[in-house]
C-alpha positions in Angstrom: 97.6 55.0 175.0 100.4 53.2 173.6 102.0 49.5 172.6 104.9 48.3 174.1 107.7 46.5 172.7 110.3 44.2 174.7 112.9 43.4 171.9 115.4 41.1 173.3 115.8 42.0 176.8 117.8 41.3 179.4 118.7 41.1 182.9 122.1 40.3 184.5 123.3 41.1 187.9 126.5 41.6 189.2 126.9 38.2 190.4 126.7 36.7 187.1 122.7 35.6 187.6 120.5 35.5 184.6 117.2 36.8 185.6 115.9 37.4 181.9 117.0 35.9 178.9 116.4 38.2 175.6 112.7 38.4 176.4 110.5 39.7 173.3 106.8 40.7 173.4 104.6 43.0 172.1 102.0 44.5 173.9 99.5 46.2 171.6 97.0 49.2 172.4 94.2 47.8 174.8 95.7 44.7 175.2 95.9 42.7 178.4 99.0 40.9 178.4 99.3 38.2 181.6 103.4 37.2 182.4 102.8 34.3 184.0 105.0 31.5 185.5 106.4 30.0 188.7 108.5 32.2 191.7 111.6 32.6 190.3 111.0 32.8 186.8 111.6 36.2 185.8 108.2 37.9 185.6 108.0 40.2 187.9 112.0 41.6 186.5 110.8 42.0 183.6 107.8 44.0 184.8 110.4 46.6 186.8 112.2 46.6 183.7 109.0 48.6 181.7 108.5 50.5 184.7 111.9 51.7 184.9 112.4 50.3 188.5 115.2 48.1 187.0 118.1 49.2 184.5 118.2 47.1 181.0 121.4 44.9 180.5 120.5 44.7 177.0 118.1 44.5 174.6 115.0 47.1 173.5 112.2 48.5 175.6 110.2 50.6 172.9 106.8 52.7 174.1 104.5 54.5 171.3 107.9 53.4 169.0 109.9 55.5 171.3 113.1 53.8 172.8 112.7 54.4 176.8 116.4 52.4 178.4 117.5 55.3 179.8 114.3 57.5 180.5 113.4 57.9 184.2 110.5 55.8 185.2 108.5 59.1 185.7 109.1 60.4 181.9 107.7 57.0 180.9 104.3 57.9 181.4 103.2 54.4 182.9 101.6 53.7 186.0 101.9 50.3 188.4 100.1 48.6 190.8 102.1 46.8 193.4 101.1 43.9 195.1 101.5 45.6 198.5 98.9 48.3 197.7 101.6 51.1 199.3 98.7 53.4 200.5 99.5 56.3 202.7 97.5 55.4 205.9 97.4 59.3 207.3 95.6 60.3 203.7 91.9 59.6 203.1 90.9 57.1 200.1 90.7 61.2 198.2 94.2 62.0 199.3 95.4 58.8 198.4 94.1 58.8 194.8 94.8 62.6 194.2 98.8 63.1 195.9 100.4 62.1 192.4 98.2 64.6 191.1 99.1 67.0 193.7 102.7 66.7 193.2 101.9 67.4 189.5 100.8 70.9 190.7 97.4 70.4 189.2 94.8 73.0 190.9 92.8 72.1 193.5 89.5 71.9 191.2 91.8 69.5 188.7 92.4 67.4 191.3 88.9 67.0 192.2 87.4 66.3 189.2 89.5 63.5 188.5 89.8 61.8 191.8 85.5 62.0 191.8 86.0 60.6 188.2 88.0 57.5 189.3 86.4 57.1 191.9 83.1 56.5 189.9 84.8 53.8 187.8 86.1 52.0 190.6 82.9 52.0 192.8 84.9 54.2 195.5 82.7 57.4 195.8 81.5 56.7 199.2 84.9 55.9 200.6 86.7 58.9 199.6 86.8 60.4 202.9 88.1 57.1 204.8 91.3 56.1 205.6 92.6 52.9 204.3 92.7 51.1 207.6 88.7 51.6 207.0 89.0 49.5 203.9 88.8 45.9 203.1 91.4 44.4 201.3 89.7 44.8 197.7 89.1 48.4 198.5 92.3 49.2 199.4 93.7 47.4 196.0 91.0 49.8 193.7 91.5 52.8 195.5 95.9 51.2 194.4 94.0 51.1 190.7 92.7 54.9 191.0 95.7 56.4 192.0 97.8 54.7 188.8 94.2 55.8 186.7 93.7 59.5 187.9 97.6 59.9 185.9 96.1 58.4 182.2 99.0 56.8 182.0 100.0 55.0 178.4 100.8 51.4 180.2 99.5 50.1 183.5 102.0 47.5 184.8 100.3 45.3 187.6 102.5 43.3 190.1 100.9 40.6 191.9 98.1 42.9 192.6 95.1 40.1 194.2 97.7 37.7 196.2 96.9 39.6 199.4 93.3 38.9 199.2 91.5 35.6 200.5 89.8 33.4 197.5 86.7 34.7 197.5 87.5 38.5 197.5 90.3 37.1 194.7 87.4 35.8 192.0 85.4 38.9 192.4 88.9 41.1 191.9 89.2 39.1 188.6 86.5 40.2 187.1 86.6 43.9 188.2 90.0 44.3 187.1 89.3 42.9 184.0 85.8 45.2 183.4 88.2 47.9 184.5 90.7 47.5 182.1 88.6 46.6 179.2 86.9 50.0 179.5 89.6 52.3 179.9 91.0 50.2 176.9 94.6 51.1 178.3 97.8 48.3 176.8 98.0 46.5 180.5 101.0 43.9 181.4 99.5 42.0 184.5 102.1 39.7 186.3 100.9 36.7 188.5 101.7 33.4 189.8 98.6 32.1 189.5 97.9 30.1 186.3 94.0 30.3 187.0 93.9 34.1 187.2 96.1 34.0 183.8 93.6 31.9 182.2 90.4 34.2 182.9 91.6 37.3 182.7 94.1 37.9 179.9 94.1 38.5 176.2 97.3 36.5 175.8 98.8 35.1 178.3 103.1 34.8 178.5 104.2 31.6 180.3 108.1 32.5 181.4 110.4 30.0 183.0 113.9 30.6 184.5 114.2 33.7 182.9 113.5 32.4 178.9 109.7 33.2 177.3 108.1 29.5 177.3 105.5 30.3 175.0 102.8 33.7 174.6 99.2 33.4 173.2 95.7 32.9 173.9 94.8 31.1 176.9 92.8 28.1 175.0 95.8 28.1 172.7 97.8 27.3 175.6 95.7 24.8 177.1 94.8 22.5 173.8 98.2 23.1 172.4 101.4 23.8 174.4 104.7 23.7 172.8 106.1 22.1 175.5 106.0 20.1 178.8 106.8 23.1 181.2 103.5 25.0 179.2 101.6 21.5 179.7 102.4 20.8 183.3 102.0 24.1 184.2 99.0 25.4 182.2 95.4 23.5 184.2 94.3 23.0 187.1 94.9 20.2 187.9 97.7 19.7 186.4 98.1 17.7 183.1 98.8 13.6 184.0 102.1 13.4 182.0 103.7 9.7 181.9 106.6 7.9 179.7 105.1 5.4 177.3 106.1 3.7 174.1 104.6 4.3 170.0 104.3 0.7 168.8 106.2 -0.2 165.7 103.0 -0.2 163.4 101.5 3.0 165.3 98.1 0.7 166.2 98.8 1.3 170.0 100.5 3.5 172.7 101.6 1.5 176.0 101.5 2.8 179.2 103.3 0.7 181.8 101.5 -2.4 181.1 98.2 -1.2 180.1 97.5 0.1 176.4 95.6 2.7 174.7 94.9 2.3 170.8 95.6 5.0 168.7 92.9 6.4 166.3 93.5 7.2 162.5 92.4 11.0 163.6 95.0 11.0 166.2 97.8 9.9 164.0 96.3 12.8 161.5 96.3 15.7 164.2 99.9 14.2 165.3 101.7 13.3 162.1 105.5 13.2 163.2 104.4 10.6 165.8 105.3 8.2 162.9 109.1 9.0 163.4 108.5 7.5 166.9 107.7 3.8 165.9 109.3 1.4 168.6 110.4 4.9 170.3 109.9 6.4 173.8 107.1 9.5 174.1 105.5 11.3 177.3 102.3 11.5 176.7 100.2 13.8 178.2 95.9 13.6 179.6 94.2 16.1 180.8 91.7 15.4 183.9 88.9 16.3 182.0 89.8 14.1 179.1 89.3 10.8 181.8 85.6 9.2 182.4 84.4 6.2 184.6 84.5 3.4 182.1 81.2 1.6 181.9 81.1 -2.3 180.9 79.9 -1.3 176.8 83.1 0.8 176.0 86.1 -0.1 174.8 88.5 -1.9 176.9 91.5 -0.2 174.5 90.7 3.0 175.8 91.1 1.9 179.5 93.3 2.2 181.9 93.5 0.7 185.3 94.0 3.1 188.2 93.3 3.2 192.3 91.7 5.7 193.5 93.9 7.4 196.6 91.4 10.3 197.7 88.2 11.7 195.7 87.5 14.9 196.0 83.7 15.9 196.2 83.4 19.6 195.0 79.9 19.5 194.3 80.0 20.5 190.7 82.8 17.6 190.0 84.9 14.9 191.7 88.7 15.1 191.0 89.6 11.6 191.7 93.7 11.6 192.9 94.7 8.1 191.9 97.7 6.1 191.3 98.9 4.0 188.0 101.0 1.7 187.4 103.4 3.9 185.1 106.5 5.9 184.7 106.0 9.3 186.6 107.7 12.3 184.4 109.3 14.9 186.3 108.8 18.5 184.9 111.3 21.3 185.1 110.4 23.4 188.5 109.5 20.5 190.4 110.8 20.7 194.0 112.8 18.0 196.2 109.9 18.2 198.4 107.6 17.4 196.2 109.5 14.1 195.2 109.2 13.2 198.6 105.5 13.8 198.6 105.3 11.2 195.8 107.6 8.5 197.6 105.1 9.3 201.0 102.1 8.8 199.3 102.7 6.2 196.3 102.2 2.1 197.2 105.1 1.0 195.3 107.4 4.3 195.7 110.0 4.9 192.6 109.4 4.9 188.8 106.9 1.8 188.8 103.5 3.8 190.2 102.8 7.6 189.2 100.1 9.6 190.3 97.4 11.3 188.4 93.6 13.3 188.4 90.7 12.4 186.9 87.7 15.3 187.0 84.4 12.9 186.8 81.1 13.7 187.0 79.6 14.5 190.9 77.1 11.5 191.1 79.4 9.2 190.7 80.6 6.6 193.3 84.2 6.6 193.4 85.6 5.5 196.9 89.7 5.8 198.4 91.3 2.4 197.9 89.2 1.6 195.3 90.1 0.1 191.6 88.3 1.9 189.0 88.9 2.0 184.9 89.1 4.9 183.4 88.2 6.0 179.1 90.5 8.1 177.9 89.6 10.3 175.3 92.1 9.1 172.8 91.5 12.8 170.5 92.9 14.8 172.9 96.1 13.0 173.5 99.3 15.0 173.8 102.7 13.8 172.8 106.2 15.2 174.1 109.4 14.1 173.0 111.4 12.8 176.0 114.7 14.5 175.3 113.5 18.2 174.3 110.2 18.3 176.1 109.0 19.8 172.9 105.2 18.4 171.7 105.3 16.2 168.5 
């Protein structure tokens, strides 16, 4: 076992494209590290960059302390999954698991012993003699796992390794991989798209963005206190409701098109440099959860006013998709087609109505085309500055 150490690296390609900008992590012994962020971002290039699959521009790539740029990917003692599984389909599950093995020139009884070994971990011993066209998806993927684990490598790099697999298989992957990994106690850099799978499986979790590190650490860190609106709007699901809005002059309220929201002494406490945005411009940011059906003996400064556009029944919870008469924020990433989405679907298209989630509770009543008031939970604010993006 070993940590691994990403000190300033890069990736440019001969046509001038940036693909990672002086990335730097440290992945400790045991450790499962997530690199998580949209298509695009640089994830998965930095991943090929540990395993060797892509050459350093500059920068660091330290394993057990030792400097690896210019070692072969096969001298770096690290073993990846790939999204793709890349089984041999004339090889049993046995074959499969053993050939790096066999290409090791281990004996015949080596190679036994530890194929039967992984194979025990990974719940495989009665499919050692099939082929993988035998296998479901989630076998295939484990019997992936057991031939990186039959090497004891020092890293496992994992690419994408439960997109193939339908939603159900996906949630029962999760938590295998992470059982897995927790037991053989092996440092583990796990790259996915998928903010939900970052969020219940990793240690720390890296959130990466055209190319530059957004932010890295735990996943509640992340989701109570991102350092910025890419980690906000992309961290939760749903997504944070992110809108322009205005700090009054004597920092009593916070306006939000028309409506307001008053802003408690233990808000102003937790968010002290909002006083340098009196009479200023912030985005503030609400998380679905942090919205409630307003009842009659609440506050009406903790209200706002939205329509309800489609509720979602999900039978634990209701995500009510609603509109509000605000000034929508668009966050780094977003598409052109997206844009359209929101002039399709909004009543007054442009910057006057935004959209937004609320999660409510399932026995509620909350019908399409309805007008419903919502409490925020004024603690759990979050403020953005509108020029950086950086939280206040």
């Amino acid at each position: 076992m070993a940590n691994v150490t990403l000190d300033r690296l890069s990736k440019t390609y001969a046509n001038g494209y940036v693909a990672v900008r002086e990335l730097n992590l440290e992945v400790s012994d045991g450790e499962f590290l997530i690199l998580v962020g949209p298509s695009g971002c640089g994830k998965t290039t930095a991943l090929r960059m540990v395993a060797g699959l892509e050459t350093i521009t500059s920068g660091e790539l330290r394993v057990g302390g030792k400097r690896v740029n210019e070692t072969s990917p096969k001298e770096r003692n690290i073993a990846m999954v790939f999204q793709n599984y890349a089984l041999y389909p004339h090889m049993t599950v046995a074959e499969n698991i053993g050939f790096a093995l066999k290409l090791q020139k281990l004996s015949k009884d080596q190679i036994e012993a530890k194929v039967k070994e992984a194979a025990a971990k990974l719940s495989l011993t009665e499919y050692l003699d099939r082929k993988p066209a035998q296998l479901s998806g989630g076998q295939r993927q484990r019997v992936a796992m057991g031939r990186a684990l039959v090497r004891d490598p020092a890293v496992f790099l994992m690419d994408e390794p439960l997109s193939n697999l339908d939603a159900k298989l996906r949630v029962q992957m999760r938590a295998e991989v992470s059982r897995i990994q927790r037991a053989l106690g092996t440092a583990t850099i796990y790259v996915t798209h998928d903010q939900v799978e970052a969020m219940t499986m990793g240690d720390r979790v890296a959130v990466m963005n055209g190319g530059i590190l957004q932010q890295i650490d735990t996943p509640s860190a992340l989701y109570n206190s991102p350092k910025n609106l890419f980690v906000a709007a992309f961290i939760g699901s749903p997504s944070m409701n992110l809108y322009h809005a205005t700090i009054a002059g004597d920092l009593t309220n916070l306006t939000i098109g028309s409506q307001k929201l008053a802003l408690s002494p233990g808000l102003l406490k937790k968010h002290s440099t909002l006083t340098e945005y009196r009479d200023r411009k912030v985005i503030v940011g609400i998380r679905p959860e942090d919205l409630a059906l307003n009842s009659s003996s609440q506050e009406a400064t903790n209200r706002l006013r939205v329509k309800v556009d489609i509720s979602e029944v999900l039978g634990s919870e209701i995500l009510a998709h609603f509109q509000i008469e605000a000034t929508s924020v668009k966050v780094e990433g977003e598409t052109p087609e997206e844009d359209k989405l929101d002039e399709i679907q909004l009543d007054n298209p442009g910057n006057k109505y935004a959209r937004g989630v609320a999660r409510l509770s399932p026995d509620l009543d909350v019908t399409a085309g309805s007008y419903i008031d919502l409490t925020v939970n004024i603690e759990k604010l979050h403020f953005f500055d509108p020029d950086s993006g950086d939280a206040i």
